[in-house]
GULUM-811209 format. One line per field, with one value per residue (C-alpha): residue in one letter; y, x, z. Coordinates in Angstrom, 2 decimals. Layout:
REM GULUM-811209
residu: c(A, ...)
v: c(Y, ...)
u: c(X, ...)
w: c(Z, ...)
***
This chain:
REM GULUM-811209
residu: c(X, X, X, X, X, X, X, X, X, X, X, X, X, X, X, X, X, X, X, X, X, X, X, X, X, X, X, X, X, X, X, X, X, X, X, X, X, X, X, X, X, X, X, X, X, X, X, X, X, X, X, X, X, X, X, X, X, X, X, X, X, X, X, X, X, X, X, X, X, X, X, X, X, X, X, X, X, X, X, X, X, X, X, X, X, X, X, X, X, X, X, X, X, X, X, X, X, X, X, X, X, X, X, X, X, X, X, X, X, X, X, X, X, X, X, X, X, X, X, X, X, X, X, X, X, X, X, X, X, X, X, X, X, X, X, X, X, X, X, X, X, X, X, X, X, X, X, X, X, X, X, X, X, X, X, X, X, X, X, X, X, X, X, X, X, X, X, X, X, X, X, X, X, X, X, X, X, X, X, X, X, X, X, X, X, X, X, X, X, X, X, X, X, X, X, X, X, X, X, X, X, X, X, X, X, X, X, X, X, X, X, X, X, X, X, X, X, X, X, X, X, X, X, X, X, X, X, X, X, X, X, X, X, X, X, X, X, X, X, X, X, X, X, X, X, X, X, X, X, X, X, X, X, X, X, X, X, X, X, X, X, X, X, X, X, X, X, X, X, X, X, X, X, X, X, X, X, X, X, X, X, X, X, X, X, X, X, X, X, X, X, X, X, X, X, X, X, X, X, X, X, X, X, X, X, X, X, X, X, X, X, X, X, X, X, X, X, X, X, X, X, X, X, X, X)
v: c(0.00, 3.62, 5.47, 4.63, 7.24, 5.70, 6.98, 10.56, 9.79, 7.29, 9.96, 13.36, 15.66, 14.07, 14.21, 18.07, 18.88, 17.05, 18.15, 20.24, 22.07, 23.66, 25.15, 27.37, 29.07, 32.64, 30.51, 30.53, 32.13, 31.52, 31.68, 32.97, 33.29, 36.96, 36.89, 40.15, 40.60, 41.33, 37.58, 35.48, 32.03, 29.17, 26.02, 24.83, 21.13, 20.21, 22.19, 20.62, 23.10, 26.08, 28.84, 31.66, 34.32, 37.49, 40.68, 40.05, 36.40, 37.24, 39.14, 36.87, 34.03, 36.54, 37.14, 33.42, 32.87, 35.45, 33.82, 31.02, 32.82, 33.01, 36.40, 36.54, 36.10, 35.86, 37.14, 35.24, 37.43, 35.40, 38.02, 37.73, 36.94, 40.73, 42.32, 40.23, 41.31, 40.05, 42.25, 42.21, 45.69, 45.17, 44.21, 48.05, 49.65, 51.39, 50.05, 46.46, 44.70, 42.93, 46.24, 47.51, 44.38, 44.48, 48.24, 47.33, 44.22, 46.62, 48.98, 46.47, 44.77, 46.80, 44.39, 41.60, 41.15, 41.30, 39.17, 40.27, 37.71, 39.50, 37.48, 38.48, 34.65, 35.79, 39.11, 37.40, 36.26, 34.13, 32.30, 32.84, 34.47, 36.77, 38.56, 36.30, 36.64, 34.31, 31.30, 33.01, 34.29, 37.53, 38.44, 42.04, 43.30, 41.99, 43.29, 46.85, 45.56, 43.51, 47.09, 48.94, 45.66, 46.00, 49.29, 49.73, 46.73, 48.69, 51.48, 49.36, 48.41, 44.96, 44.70, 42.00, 41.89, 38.44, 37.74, 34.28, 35.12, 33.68, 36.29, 36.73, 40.52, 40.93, 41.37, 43.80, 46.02, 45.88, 46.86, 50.00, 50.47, 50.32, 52.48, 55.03, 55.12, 55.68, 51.97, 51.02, 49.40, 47.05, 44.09, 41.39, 37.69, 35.82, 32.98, 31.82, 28.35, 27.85, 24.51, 23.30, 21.03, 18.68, 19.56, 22.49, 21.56, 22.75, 25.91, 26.30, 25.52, 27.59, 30.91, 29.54, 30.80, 27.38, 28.29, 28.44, 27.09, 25.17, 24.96, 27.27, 25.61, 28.17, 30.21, 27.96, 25.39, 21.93, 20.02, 17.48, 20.56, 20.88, 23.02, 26.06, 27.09, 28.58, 30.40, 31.93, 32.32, 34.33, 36.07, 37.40, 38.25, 40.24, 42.00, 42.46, 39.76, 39.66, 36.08, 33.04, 30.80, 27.26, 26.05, 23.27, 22.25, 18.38, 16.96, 19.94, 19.86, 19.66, 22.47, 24.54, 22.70, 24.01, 27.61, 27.63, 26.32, 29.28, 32.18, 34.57, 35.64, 33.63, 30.58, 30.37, 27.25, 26.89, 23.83, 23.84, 22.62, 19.16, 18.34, 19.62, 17.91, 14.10, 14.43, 15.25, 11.93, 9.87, 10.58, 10.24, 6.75, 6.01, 5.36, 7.96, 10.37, 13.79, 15.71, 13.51, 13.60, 17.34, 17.68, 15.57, 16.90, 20.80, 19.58, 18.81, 21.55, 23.36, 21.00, 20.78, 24.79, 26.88, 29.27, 30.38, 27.89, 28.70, 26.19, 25.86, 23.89, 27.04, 27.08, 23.23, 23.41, 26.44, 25.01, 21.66, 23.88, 25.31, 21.89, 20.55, 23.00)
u: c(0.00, 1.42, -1.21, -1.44, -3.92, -2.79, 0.59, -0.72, -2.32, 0.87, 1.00, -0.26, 2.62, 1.18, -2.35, -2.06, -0.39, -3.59, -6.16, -8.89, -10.80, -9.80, -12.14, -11.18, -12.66, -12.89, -15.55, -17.42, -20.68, -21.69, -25.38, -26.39, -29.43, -30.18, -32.21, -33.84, -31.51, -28.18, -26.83, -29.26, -28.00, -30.76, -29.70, -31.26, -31.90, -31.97, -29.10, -26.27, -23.93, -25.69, -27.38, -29.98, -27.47, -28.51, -26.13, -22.87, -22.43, -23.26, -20.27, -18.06, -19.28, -17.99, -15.27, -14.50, -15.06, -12.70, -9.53, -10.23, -10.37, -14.44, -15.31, -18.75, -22.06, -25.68, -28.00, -31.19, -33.73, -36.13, -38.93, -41.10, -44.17, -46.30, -43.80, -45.35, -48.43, -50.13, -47.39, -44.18, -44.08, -41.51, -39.18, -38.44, -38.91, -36.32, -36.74, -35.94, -33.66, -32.63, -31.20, -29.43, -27.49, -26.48, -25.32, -23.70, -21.62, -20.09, -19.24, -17.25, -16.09, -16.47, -13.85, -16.65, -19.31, -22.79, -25.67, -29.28, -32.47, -35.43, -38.46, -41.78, -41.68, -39.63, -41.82, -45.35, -48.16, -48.92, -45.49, -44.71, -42.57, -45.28, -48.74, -51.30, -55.25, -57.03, -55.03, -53.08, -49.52, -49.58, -46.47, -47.26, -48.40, -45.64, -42.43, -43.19, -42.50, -39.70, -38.11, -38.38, -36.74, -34.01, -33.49, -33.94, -31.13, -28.69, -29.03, -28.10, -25.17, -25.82, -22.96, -24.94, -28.84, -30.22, -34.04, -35.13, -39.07, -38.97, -41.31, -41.42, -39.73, -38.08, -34.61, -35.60, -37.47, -35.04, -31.87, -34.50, -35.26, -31.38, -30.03, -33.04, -31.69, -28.22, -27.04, -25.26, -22.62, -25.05, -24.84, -27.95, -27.32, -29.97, -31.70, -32.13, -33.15, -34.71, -36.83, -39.56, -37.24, -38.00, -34.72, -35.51, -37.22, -34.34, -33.95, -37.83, -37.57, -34.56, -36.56, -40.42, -41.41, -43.02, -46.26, -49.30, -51.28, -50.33, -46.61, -44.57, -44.86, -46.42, -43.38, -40.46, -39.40, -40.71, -37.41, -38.03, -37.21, -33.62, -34.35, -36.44, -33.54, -31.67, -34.94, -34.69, -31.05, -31.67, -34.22, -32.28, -28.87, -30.91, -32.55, -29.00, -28.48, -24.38, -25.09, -26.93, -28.13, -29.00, -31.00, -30.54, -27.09, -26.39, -29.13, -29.19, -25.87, -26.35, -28.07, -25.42, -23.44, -25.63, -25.14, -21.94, -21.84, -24.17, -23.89, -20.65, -21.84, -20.40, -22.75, -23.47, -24.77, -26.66, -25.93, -28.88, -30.07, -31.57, -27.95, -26.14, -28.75, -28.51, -24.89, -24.55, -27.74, -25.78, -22.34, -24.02, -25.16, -21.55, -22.27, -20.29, -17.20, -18.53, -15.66, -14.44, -18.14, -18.19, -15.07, -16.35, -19.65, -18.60, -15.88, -18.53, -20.61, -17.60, -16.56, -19.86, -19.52, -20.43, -17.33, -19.34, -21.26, -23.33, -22.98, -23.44, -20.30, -18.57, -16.56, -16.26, -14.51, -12.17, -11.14, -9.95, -8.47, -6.48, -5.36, -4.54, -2.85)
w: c(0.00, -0.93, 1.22, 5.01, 6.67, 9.77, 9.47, 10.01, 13.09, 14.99, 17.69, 19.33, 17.76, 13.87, 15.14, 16.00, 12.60, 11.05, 13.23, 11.28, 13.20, 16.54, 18.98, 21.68, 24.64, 22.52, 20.27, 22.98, 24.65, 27.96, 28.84, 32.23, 34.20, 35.66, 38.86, 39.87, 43.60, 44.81, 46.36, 45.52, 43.88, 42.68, 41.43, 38.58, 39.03, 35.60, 34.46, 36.69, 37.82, 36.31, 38.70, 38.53, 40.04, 41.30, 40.09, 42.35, 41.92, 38.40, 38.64, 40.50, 37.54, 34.32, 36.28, 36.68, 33.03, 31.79, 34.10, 31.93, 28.42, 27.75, 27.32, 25.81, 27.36, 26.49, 29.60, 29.86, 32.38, 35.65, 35.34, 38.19, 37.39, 38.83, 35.95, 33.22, 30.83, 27.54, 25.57, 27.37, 28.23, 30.81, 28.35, 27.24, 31.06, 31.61, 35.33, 33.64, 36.32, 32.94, 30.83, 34.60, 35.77, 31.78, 32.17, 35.77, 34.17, 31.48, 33.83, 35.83, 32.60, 29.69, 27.72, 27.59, 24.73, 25.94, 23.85, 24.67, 23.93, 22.40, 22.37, 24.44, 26.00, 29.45, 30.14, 28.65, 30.66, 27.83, 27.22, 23.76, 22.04, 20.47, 21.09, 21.62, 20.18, 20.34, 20.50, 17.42, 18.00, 15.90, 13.60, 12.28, 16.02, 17.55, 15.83, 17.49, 21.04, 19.76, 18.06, 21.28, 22.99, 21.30, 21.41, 25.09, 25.15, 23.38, 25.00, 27.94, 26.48, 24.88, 22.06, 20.10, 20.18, 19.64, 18.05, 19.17, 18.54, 15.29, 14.01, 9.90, 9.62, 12.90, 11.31, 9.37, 11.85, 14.60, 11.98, 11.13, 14.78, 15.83, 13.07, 13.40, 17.37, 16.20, 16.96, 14.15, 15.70, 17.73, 15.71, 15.16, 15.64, 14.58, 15.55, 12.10, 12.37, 15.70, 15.51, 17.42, 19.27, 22.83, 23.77, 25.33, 28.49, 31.28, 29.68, 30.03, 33.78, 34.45, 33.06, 34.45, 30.70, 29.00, 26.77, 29.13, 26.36, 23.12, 21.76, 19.48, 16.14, 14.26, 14.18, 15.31, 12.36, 12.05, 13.04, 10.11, 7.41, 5.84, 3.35, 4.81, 6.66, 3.95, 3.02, 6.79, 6.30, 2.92, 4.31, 7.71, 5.77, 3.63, 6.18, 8.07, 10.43, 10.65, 12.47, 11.98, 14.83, 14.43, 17.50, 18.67, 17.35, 17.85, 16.48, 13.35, 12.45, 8.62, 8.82, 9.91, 7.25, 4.64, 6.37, 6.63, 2.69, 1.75, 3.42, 4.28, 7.50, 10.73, 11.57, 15.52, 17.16, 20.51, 22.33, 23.80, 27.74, 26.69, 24.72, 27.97, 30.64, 29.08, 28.66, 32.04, 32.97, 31.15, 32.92, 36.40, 35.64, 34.46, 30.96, 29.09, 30.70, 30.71, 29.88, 27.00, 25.61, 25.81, 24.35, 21.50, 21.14, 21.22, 18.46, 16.62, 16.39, 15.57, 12.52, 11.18, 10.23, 13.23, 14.52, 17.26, 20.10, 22.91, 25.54, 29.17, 29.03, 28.42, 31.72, 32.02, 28.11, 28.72, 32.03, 29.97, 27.12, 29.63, 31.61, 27.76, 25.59)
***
């Protein structure tokens, strides 16, 4: 035989020459869980090892993160339940405890990048991402509440403003909205292909926001399409997205192939709370070794196309990177 493959992988020096894809801790976004109070720290029982901190241990966490080389962070808000309505009004109050702990963390760290959610589902009596009538979730009448969202977050300093509503148009009206505000620089990632997935159950608990009637599939995608996500994808580059989200990420990750394939804009990927939560099951029974199944699984994501991942394994990866290169 000419052509042994094996001889390029006979030890670790050869395998790291050969290695193709590479992912490290500055790929990454952290997601954390703002509580509305000072000290207060809740576990989240199905999230293992993940909190609902209140502003100072929020603090201490970023903190913790950046020793270790992660430096970006998505901010999820725990709105109490007297601060929600049928249209999310709290969302844009300028007496948010969401858009002030933002404002407080770049004060103490203005070096970090700061990724908002904008979706009515945290702030809504109803659950959902949009205004409901009816049993419908409206499109049109939403968008305005998602515009002044979004503003009101960069204003607070949010460096990357993040639609997960899946409404048709949001991209579109919330570049308008930011540039009309003078927010040019605030940049749109998109959750472009959010699906209708069961993975998201943990995430659901950790925020108390699960629809109080009927699911989300009339706006999130059916998880069985391929296709329609490069219609979204056209669609939100057009209407200048300068990200694209696929949501979940193990189970979808030819679609972020075909993103990456099509589009010139960076593909993100959100390893979402179901992928981290079984992972983490299936370690504590002793069938698979967490760390070398994150390692793997985060690799993935990465090789399949997406230079940017948000994980909750954020902290766990970095602190490996670190012990390994």
């Amino acid at each position: 035989m000419t052509r042994r493959p094996r001889r390029n992988r006979k030890n670790q020096t050869i395998r790291n020459w050969t290695q193709e894809s590479f992912l490290r801790p500055q790929n990454l976004i952290a997601p954390l869980f703002l509580l509305d109070a000072e000290k207060e720290e809740v576990a989240i029982d199905s999230l293992p090892g993940c909190f609902r901190h209140g502003l100072s241990n929020t603090l201490k966490n970023i903190e913790e993160h950046l020793a270790l080389g992660v430096n970006s962070f998505v901010l999820f808000p725990v709105v109490p339940e007297n601060k929600k309505d049928k249209t999310g009004s709290y969302s844009y109050n300028p007496d948010n405890f969401y858009l002030k702990q933002a404002a407080a963390i770049k004060e103490r760290f203005p070096e970090v990048v700061l990724m908002s959610d904008v979706a009515l589902d945290p702030y809504s009596t109803d659950g959902h991402d949009g205004i409901v009538q009816d049993g419908e979730i409206l499109n049109d009448e939403t968008l305005p509440v998602l515009n002044k969202m979004a503003v009101a977050q960069a204003q607070a300093g949010f460096d990357i403003i993040g639609p997960s509503d899946m409404m048709d148009g949001r991209i579109g009206t919330i570049r308008e909205a930011l540039d009309e505000a003078n927010f040019t620089n605030a940049s749109i990632m998109s959750y472009c292909a959010k699906y209708a997935s069961a993975f998201y159950g943990p995430f659901r608990d950790a925020l108390d926001s699960a629809p109080k009637a009927g699911d989300k599939k009339t706006y999130q995608m059916d998880w069985s399409n391929r296709r329609e996500a490069l219609i979204e994808g056209e669609l939100d580059t057009q209407e200048g997205a300068d990200f694209l989200m696929v949501k979940p990420a193990l189970a979808y990750l030819d679609v972020i192939a075909d993103l990456k394939a099509n589009f010139e804009v960076p593909i993100a990927a959100y390893n979402v709370s179901g992928e981290y939560a079984m992972l983490h099951a299936a370690a504590e029974k002793g069938w698979l070794d967490l760390e070398k199944t994150m390692v793997e699984s985060l690799g993935a994501i990465h090789r399949a196309g997406a230079s940017i991942i948000l994980t909750y394994f954020a902290k766990k990866y970095a602190r490996w990177f670190k012990e390994n290169h």
